[in-house]
C-alpha positions in Angstrom: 42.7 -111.3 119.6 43.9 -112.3 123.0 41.8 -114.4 125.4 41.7 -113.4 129.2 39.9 -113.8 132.1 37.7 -111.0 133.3 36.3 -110.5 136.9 33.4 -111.0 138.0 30.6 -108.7 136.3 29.2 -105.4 138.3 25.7 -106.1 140.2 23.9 -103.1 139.5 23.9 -102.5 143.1 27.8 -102.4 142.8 27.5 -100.1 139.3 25.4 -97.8 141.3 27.5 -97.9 144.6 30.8 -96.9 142.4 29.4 -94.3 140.2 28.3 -92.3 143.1 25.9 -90.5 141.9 23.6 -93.2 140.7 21.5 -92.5 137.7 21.9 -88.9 138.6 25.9 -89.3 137.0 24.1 -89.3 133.5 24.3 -86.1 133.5 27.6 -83.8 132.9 29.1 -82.2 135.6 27.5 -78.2 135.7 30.0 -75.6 135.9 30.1 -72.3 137.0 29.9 -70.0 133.8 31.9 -67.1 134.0 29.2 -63.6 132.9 30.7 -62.4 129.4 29.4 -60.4 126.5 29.1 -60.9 123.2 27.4 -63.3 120.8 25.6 -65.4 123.3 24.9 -62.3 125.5 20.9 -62.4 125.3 21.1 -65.6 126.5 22.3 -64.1 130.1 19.3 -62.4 130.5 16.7 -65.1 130.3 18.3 -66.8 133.2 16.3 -65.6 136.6 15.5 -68.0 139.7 18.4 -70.5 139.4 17.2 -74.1 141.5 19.9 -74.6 144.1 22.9 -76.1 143.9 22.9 -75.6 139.6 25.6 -73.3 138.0 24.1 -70.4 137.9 24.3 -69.0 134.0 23.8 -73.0 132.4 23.1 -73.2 129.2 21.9 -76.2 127.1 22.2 -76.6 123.9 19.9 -78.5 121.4 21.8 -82.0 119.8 19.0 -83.3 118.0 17.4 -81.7 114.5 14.3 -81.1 116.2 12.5 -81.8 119.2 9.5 -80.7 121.7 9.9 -79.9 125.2 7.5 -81.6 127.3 5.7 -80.2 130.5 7.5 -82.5 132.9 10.1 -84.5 132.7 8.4 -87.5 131.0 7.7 -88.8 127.8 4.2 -89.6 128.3 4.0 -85.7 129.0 2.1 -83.2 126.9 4.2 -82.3 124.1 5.4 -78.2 123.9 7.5 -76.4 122.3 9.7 -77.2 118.9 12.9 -76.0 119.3 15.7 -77.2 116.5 19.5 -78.2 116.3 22.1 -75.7 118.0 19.4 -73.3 120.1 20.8 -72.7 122.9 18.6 -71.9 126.1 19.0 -72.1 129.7 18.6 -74.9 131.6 17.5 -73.7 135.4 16.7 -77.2 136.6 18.0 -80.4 137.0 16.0 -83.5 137.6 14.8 -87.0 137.6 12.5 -88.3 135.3 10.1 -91.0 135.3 11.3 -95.1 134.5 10.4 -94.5 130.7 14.2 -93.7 129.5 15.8 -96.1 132.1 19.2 -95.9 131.4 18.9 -92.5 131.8 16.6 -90.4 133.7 17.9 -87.1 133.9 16.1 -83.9 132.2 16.7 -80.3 132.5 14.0 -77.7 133.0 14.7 -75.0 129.8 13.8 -72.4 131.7 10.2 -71.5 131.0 10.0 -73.4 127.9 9.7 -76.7 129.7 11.6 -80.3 130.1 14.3 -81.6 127.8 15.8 -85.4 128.3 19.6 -84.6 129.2 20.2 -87.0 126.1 19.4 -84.4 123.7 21.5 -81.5 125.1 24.8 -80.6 126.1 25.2 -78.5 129.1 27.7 -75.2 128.0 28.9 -72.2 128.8 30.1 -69.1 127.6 33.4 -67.9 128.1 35.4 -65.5 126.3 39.0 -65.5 125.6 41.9 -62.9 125.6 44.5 -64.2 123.0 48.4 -63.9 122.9 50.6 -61.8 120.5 51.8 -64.7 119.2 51.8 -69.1 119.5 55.0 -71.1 120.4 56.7 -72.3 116.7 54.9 -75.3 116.9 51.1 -74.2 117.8 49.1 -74.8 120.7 46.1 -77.0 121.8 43.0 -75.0 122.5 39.5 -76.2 123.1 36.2 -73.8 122.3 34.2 -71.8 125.2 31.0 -71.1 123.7 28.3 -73.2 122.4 29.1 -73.3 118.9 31.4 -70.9 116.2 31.9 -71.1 112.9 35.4 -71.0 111.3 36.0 -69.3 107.8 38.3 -69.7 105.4 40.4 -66.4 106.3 40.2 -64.1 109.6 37.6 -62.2 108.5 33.5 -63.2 109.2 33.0 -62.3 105.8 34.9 -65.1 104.3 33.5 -68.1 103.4 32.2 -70.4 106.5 33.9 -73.6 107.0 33.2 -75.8 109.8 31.1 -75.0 112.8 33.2 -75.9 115.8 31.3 -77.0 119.5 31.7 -76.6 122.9 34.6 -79.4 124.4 36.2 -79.7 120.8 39.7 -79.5 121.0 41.8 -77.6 118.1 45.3 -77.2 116.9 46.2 -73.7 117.0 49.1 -72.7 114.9 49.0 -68.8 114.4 47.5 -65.5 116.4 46.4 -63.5 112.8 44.7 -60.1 112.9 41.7 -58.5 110.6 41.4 -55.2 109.7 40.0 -54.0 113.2 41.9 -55.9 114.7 40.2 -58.8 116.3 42.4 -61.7 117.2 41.7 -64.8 115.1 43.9 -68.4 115.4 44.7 -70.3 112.5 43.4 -73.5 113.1 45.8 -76.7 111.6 43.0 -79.6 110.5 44.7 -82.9 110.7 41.9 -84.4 108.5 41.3 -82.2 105.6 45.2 -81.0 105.5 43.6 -77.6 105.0 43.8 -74.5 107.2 40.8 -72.2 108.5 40.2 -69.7 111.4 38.1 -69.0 114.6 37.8 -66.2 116.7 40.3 -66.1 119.1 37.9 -64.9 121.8 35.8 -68.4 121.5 38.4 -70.5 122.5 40.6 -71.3 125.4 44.4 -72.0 124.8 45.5 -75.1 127.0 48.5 -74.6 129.0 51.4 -77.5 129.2 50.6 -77.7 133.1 46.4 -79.0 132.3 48.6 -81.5 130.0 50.1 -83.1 132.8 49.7 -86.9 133.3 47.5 -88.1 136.1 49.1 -90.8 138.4 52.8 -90.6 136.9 54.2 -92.4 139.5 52.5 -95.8 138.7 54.0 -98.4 136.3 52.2 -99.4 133.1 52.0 -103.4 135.2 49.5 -101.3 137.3 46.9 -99.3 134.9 44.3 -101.1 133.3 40.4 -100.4 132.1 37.3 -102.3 132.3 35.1 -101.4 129.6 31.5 -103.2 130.7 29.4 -103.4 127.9 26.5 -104.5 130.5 26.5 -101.3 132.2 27.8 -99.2 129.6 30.3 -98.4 131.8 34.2 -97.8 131.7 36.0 -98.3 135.2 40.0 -97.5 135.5 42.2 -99.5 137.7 45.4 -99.3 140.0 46.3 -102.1 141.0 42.8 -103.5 141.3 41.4 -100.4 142.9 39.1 -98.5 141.4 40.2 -95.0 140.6 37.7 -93.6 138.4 34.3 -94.5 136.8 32.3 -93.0 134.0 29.1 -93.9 132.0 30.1 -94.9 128.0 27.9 -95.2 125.0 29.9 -98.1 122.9 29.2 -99.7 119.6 25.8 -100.4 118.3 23.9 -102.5 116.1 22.1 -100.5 113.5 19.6 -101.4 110.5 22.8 -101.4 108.2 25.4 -102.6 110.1 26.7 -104.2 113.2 29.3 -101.7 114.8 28.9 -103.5 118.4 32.4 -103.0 120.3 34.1 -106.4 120.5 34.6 -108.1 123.6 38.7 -109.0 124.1 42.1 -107.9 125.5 43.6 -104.5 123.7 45.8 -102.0 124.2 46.3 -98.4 124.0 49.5 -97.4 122.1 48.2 -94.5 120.1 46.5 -91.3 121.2 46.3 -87.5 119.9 44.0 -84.8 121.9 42.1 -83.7 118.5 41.1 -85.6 115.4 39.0 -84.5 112.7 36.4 -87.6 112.2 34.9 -88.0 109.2 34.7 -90.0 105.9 37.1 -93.0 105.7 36.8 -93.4 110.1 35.1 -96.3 111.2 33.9 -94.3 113.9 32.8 -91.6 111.4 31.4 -92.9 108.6 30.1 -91.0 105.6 27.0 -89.9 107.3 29.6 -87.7 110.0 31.8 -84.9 109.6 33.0 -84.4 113.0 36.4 -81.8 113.4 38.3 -81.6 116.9 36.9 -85.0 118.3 38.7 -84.4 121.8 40.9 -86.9 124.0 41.5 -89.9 121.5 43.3 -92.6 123.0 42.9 -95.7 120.4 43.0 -99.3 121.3 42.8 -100.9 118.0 44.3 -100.7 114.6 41.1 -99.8 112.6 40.6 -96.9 114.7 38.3 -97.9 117.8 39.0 -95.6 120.7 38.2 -93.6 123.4 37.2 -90.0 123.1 35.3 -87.5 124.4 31.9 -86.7 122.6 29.7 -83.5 121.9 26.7 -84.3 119.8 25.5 -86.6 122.1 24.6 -87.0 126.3 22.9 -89.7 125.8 25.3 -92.0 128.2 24.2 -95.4 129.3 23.2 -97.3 126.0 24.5 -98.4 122.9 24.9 -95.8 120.1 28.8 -95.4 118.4 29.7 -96.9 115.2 32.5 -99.0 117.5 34.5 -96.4 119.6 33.7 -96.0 123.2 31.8 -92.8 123.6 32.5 -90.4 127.1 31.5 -87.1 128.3 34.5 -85.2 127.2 35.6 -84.6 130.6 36.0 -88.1 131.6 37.6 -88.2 128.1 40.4 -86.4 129.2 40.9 -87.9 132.6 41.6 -91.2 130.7 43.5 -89.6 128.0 45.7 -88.0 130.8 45.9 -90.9 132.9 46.6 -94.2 130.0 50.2 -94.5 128.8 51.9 -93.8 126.8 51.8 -89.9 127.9 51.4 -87.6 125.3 53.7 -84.9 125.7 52.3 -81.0 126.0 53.0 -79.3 122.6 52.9 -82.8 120.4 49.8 -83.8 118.0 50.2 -87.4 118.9 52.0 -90.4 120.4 52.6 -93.8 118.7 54.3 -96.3 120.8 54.7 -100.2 121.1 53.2 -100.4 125.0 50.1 -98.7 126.4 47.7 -99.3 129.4 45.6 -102.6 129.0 41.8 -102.2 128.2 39.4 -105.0 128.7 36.1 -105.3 126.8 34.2 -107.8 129.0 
């Protein structure tokens, strides 16, 4: 592992200062859901007064196996209700909690259920999907619109169930098939398993070659780098020295079992693929995870460390990963779009001998 010399660390004046939105930017951006019918229709009801400047239609969905919502956003509050994994309920408030998570004191009012810590939910939406007659020859990248679906094992829901796909994964689409009423359904390539299954096509979005595009094409790979802090739990792209772009991480940990902290050094993106099915065998999926269409994987070392977006966590801020560097997918994709080497619209990877520098400091 090479040696280097790293700048000064962050202040957490400066962290602050360059995030923007403080300890507010723990939370995922909200996005305007667009109004749609179907399976997570009832949900669109129980949405009334929305507080201002929230998406109106927000929806949260439960990470955790189970958990009670509190009466305000504090965990000295009275407990309330149990809700369990994948419930999905609105979230009609956005706030800041007390100093007893202080990494991260953002919750969301569930509508009139109470307070959730952002940690254990991940803002979604719902938004449905028209599908083409057909896929180009070689597939297409698509990423899933709802809050969860389940794939089977042929187009039809009476099949067997497979996998249950999330909101923000990211798929390889290889085929438009039909059942027999005709409901579109994509046959979905797993680069893990080697073994085909299928979603409804309405659930998720196809991504076009233009979103694909790389940001900041015009400068050199001398003038890319990344600062992973391990500090501040924060990743920080460069050009040429200026900042560019900022986002809260959740990098290695060390558990009861193991030590999977992230190792401080000098690496190097040179391999990156939007999707990867992480499970058994990954370092950053051991046998405890099963985790298809991890989204926006941009490796820096040869055991599998990387970047990549993350869904069954929001818990940004502290230490938690089994090594990788954990983002909210969005900032995910910014710095799989922006790192070299590009990865070209319509390819399920890029292996190359030169990529943008990451320091682990």
């Amino acid at each position: 592992m090479a040696t280097f010399t790293a700048r000064k660390p962050l202040s957490r004046r400066d962290f602050l200062r360059m995030s923007g939105l403080g300890l507010v930017g723990a939370a995922l951006p909200l996005e305007k859901m667009d109004q749609a019918a179907g399976l997570f229709s009832p949900l669109l009801d129980k949405i009334s007064t929305i507080q201002p400047g929230l998406a109106e239609g927000q929806l949260g969905r439960v990470l955790v196996a189970s958990m009670q919502l509190c009466d305000r956003p504090s965990t000295k509050s009275k407990p309330g209700k149990t809700v369990w994994k994948d419930l999905v309920l609105p979230i009609t408030e956005v706030t800041v909690g007390d100093t007893s998570i202080p990494y991260n004191r953002v919750w969301y009012r569930m509508g009139a259920d109470g307070f959730a810590h952002s940690g254990s939910i991940q803002p979604v939406r719902i938004e449905l999907n028209k599908a083409p007659p057909s896929l180009p020859e070689t597939g297409q990248l698509a990423e899933v619109t709802v809050p969860y679906t389940d794939t089977h094992r042929g187009p039809d829901q009476a099949e067997e169930t497979a996998f249950r796909l999330y909101f923000g994964t990211t798929h390889w689409a290889g085929a438009v098939v039909r059942d027999g009423a005709g409901n579109a359904w994509y046959k979905l390539q797993d680069d893990k398993i080697k073994s085909d299954y299928y979603v409804q096509a309405q659930h998720v979005r196809l991504i076009p070659a233009q979103e694909l595009a790389p940001i900041s094409s015009d400068v050199p790979l001398a003038g890319k780098r990344i600062e992973v802090h391990l500090g501040h739990q924060a990743v920080i792209a460069y050009e040429w020295d200026r900042p560019v772009f900022m986002s809260r991480a959740a990098t290695g940990a060390r558990f009861s079992n193991a030590n999977y902290q992230t190792e401080p050094g000098r690496y190097l993106i040179n391999r990156k693929r939007p999707s990867r099915h992480m499970a058994a065998g990954d370092r950053a999926a051991p046998n405890s995870y099963d985790l298809p269409g991890v989204p926006w994987v941009c490796y820096f070392t040869e055991d599998g460390i990387s970047f990549h977006g993350t869904f069954w966590h929001n818990d940004f801020g502290k230490t938690r990963s089994h090594g990788c560097v954990n983002l909210p997918v969005q900032a995910a994709k910014w710095i799989y779009l922006w790192t070299l080497p590009p990865v070209p619209a319509g390819e399920i990877s890029v292996f190359e001998t030169y990529g943008t520098t990451v320091d682990v400091i």
